[in-house]
N, C-alpha and C positions, 0 to 999 in steps of 0.2 A: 585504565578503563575498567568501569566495573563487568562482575564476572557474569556468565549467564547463569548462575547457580545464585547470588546476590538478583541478581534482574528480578529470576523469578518468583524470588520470597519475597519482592514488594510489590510484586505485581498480584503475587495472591492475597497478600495483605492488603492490599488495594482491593481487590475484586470478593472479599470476602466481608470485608466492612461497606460497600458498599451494595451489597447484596441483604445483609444485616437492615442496613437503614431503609432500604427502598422495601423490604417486608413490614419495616416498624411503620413505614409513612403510609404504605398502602391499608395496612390493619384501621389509623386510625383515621385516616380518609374515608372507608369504608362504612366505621360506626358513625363519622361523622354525615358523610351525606345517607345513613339512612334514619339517622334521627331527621334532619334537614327534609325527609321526602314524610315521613312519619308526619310530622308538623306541617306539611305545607297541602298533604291530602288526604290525613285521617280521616276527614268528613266525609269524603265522596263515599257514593254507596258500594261501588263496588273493592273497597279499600281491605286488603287481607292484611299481614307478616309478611307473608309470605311473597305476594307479589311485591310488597316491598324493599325484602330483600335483594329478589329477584333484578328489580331494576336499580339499588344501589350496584350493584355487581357491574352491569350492564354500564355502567355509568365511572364505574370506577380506573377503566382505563384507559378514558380523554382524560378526567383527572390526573392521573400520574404521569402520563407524556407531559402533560404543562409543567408539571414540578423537577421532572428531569433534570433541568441545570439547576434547580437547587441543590439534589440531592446529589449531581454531581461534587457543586462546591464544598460542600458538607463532608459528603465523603472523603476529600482529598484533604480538605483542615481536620479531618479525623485519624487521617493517615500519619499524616508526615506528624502531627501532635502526640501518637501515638509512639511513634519511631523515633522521636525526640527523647518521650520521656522514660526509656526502656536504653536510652543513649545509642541508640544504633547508629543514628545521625550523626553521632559526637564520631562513632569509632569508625565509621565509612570515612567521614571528613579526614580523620587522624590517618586514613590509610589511605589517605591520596585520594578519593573518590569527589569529583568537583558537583555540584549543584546539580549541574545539566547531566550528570550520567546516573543519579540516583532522581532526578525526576523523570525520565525518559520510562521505564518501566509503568509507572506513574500517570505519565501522562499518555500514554498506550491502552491501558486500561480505562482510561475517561475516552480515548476516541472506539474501543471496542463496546463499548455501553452505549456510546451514542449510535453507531452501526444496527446493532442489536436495539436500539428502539426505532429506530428508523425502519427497519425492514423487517422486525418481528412485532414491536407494540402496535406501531403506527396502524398497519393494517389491523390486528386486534381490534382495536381502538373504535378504526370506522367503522366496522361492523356494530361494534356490540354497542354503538352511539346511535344510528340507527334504526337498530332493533329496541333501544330503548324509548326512543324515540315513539316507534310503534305498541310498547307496551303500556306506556304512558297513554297514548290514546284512547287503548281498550277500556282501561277505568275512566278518564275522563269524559268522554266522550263530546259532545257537541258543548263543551261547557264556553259560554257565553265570554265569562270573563278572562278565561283563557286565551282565548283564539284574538281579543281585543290588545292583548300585548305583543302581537306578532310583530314582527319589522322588519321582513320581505317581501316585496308586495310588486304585480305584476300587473300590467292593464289589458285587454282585449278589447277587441271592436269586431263587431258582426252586425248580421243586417237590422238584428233583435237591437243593438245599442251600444253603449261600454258596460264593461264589468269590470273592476276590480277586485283581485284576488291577493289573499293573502293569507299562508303559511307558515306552521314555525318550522317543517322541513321539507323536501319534495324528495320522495324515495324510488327506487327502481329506475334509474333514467328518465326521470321525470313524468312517469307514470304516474305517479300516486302522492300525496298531497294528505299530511298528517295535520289534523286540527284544523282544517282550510276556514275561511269565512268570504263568502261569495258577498259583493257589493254590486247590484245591478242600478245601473244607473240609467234616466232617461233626459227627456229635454228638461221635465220638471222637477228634475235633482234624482237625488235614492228613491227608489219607488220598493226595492226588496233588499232584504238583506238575510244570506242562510248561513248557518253557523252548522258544521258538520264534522263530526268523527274522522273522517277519511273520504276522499274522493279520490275518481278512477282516471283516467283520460282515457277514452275510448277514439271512435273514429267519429268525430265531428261534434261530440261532447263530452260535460265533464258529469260522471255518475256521482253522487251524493249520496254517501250514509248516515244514518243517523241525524235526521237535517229538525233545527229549529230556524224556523219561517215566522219574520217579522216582517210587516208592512203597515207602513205608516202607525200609528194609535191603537191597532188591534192588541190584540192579545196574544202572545208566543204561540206557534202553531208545531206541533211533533211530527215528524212524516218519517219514516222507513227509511225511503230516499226520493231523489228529487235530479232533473237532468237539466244542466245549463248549456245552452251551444257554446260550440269556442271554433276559432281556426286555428290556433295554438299547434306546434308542433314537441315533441316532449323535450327534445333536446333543447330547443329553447327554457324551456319553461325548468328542466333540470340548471339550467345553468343561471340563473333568474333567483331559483327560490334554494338551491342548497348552500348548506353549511360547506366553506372549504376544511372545516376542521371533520366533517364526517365521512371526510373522502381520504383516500388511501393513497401514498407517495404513488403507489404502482399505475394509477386510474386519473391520476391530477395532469400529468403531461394530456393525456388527448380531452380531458374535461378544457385544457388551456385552446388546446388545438380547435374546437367544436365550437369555441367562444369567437374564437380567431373569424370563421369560419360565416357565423353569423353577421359578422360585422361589430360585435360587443369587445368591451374590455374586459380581460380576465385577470387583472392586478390581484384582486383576494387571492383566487387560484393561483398565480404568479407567486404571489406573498409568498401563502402558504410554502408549496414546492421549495421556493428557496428557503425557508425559514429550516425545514426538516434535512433541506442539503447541509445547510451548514452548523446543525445541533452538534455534530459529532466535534467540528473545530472549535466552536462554542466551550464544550466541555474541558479540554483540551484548551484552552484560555481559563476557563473557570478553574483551572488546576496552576495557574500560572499564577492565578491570584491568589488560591489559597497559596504557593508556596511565599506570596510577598508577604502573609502576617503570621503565619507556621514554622517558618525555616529556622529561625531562631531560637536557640536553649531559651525555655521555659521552665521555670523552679516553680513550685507549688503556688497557687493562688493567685497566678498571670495568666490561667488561661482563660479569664473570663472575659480581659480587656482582647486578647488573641482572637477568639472567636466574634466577638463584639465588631471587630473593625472586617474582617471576613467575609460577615452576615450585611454590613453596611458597602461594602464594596461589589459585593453581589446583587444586594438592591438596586446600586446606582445603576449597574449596568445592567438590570430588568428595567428601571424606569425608562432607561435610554432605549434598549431594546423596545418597547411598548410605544414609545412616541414615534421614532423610526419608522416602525411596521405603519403605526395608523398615518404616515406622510406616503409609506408605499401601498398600502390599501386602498389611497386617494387620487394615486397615480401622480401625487408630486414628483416623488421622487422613484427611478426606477427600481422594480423590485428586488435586483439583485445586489444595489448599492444601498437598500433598505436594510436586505437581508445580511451582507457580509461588514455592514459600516462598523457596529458593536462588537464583532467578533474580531475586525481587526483592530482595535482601538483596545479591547480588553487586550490584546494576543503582546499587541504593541507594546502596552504599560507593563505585563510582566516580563517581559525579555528587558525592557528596560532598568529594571527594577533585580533582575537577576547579572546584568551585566553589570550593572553599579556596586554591587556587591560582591561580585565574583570577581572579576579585572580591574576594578575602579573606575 
């Protein structure tokens, strides 16, 4: 059995290289999405450096929660290829130490990283997604073709008519409404259409800043702000127009409950929750797969096909993973058999693949 004195030099090894890689990947995620924000809002007038920076930041730790099991698998094919070729592998194996007792340190540290983003990134994350959310506004403001790629969209009916409303987020418990574009409709189709900054949900409407006012053939009109009725209540309308990815493991359970509540399906929210339950087993599978193309003596200039087959094995089981989700997002299938289907099938193939080699 190995020792705890061996456990925990691979588990620092482990926890050190991948502490390594997830600064190298967030540095260059970082320059990458603020070139990407640089290019995509130089023009606008209120456009600094600095607010750019600002909101690559802000932006950068939804980013690296997504990348999580890569940098898991990565880690772990850096590990054990590292361990191999330094022979420690060789001289564990030669002292009796089986497969499963030099991955167990190993895979401990993939399910303590996924812990640690679940209950430390994750909240990060929704805040500062959010907020970015909101920063993004200040410069943009009522921009036209903005607010026209939105794809949350809500409907109301009051004595005034329907409106359609549409959002790229709704913030504060469904208070407030980033980038909105109000579509008032009558018997004789759209009659207005206001494209606005932010909007409030007050008591019995909705406040408009920043509003550009089209109707019919005129000419764009600029207003301060502008008030549309609604009978809308927020909780609904939070649950209608948010992102379940800028919402927090901690705040998803009663965002599920409050959907429940209204009579709605909460599948996204469902997703979500369980997709963050089971990152940490996730991980902990992705380390199972690194050990099925790693575990093997590698001599100079095999580890490019090693890594190769790793990187391809990881894909699979994101492609799988992504189609899954969007059959649980749809409420084909239930969420939690969305969320743990890839994780037992990756979890499955490595034990398989470590019993056939270990026991025969």
């Amino acid at each position: 059995m190995i020792g705890p004195t061996l456990g925990r030099y691979f588990f620092r090894r482990y926890a050190a290289i991948t502490a390594w890689i997830f600064v190298g990947v967030a540095a260059l995620v970082y320059i990458v999405t603020f070139t990407e924000i640089t290019g995509r809002a130089g023009s606008l007038e209120g456009f600094t450096a600095t607010w750019a920076l600002g909101l690559a930041a802000l932006q950068l730790p939804i980013i690296m929660q997504q990348a999580v099991p890569f940098i898991g698998l990565v880690a772990a094919m850096a590990t054990l290829i590292s361990l191999n070729r330094k022979y420690e592998l060789v001289i564990a194996r030669a002292a009796g130490i089986s497969a499963w007792q030099f991955l167990t340190p190993i895979a401990f540290g993939a399910f303590v990283f996924g812990l640690l983003t679940v209950l430390i990134l994750n909240p990060i994350a929704a805040t500062a997604f959010s907020r970015a959310q909101t920063l993004e506004a200040t410069v943009r403001g009522a921009d036209a073709s903005a607010s026209a790629a939105n794809e949350r969209w809500i409907k109301q009916r009051t004595d005034e008519g329907e409106t359609v409303i549409g959002a790229e987020a709704a913030l504060a418990g469904g208070t407030e409404l980033v980038r909105p574009v109000f579509f008032i409709v009558h018997d004789d189709g759209i009659s207005e259409r206001l494209d606005a900054a932010s909007a409030f949900l007050r008591d019995g409407y909705w406040e408009l800043v920043d509003v550009v006012r089209r109707r019919g053939g005129n000419a764009p009109e600029k207003l301060e702000s502008a008030r549309v009725p609604t009978n809308l209540k927020p909780e609904f309308v939070g649950q209608e127009l948010t992102d379940p990815e800028a919402v927090s493991i901690f705040t998803l359970p009663r965002m599920i409950e409050t959907a429940h509540s209204f009579g709605l399906r909460a599948n996204s929210f469902a997703m979500q929750l369980q997709s963050l339950i089971t990152l940490p087993p996730l991980l902990v599978a992705m380390t199972l797969i690194a050990a099925t193309v790693s575990m093997r003596f590698t001599r100079m200039g095999q580890s490019a096909t090693v890594i190769l087959g790793g990187v391809i094995a990881g894909f699979l089981l994101y492609v799988v993973s992504v189609l899954v989700r969007a059959f649980g997002d749809a409420g084909f299938v239930p969420p939690s058999v969305a969320a743990w289907t890839p994780v037992m099938v990756a979890m499955f193939f490595g034990v398989t693949f470590l019993l056939f080699r270990e026991d025969g």
